[in-house]
C-alpha positions as CSV (number, residue, x, y, z in Angstrom):
1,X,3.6,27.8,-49.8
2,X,6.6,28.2,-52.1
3,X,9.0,26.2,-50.0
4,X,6.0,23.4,-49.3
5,X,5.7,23.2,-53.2
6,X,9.7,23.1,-53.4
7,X,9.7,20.3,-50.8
8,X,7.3,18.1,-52.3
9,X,8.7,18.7,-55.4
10,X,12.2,17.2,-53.9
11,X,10.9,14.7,-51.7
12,X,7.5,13.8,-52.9
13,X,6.7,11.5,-55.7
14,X,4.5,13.2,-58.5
15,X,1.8,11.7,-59.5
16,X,-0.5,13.2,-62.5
17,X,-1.4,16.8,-63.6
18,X,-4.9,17.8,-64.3
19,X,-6.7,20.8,-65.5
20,X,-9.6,22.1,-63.6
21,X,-11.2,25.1,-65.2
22,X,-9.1,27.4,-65.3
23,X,-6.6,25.9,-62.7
24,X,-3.5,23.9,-63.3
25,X,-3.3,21.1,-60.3
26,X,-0.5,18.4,-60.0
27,X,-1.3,15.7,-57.5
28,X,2.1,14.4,-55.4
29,X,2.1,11.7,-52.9
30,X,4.2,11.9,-50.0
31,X,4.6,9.2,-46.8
32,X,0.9,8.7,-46.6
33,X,-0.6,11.9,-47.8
34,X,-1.2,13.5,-51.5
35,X,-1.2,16.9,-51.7
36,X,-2.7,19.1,-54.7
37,X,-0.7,21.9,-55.7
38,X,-3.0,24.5,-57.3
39,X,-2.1,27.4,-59.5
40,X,-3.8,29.3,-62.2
41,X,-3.1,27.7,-66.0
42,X,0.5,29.1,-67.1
43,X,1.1,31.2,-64.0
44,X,3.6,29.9,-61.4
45,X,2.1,31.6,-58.6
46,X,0.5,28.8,-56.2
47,X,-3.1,29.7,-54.8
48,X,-2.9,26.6,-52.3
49,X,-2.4,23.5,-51.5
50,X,-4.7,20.7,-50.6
51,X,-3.8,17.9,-48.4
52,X,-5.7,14.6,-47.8
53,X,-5.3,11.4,-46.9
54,X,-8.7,9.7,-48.3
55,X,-8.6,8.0,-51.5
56,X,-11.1,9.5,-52.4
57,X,-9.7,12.4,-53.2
58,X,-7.8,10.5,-56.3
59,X,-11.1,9.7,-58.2
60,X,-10.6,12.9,-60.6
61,X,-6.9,11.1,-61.2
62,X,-7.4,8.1,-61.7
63,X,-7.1,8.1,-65.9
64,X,-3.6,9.6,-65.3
65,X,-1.5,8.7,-62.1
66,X,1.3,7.6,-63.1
67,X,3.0,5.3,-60.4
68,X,6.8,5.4,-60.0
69,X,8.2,2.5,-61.4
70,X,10.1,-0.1,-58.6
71,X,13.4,-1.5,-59.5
């Protein structure tokens, strides 16, 4: 999972960072799926990854994606 997160975090486009309890997620987007990384708050350990491809998966996002800006 460490080289997934390293990957996305090279070739994926981050999107937002949410808190979830006691969790710590940050949405990236990547060709066309978005993929959650999951970790406990202030540990860098990852507990998973989620990928999806529905949109509605980006509801709890919404108030903070942050779209990358096209020159």
């Amino acid at each position: 999972m460490g080289q997934q997160a390293d990957y996305l975090a090279c070739h994926g486009d981050f999107l937002a960072e949410r808190t979830e309890d006691s969790f710590s997620l940050r949405l990236f987007a990547w060709g066309d799926f978005y993929a959650e990384v999951w970790r406990i708050q202030d540990e860098e350990q990852i507990l998973f990854i989620h990928l999806f491809q529905q949109p509605a998966g980006l509801v709890a996002y919404l108030d903070s994606i942050r779209l990358p800006e096209v020159f």
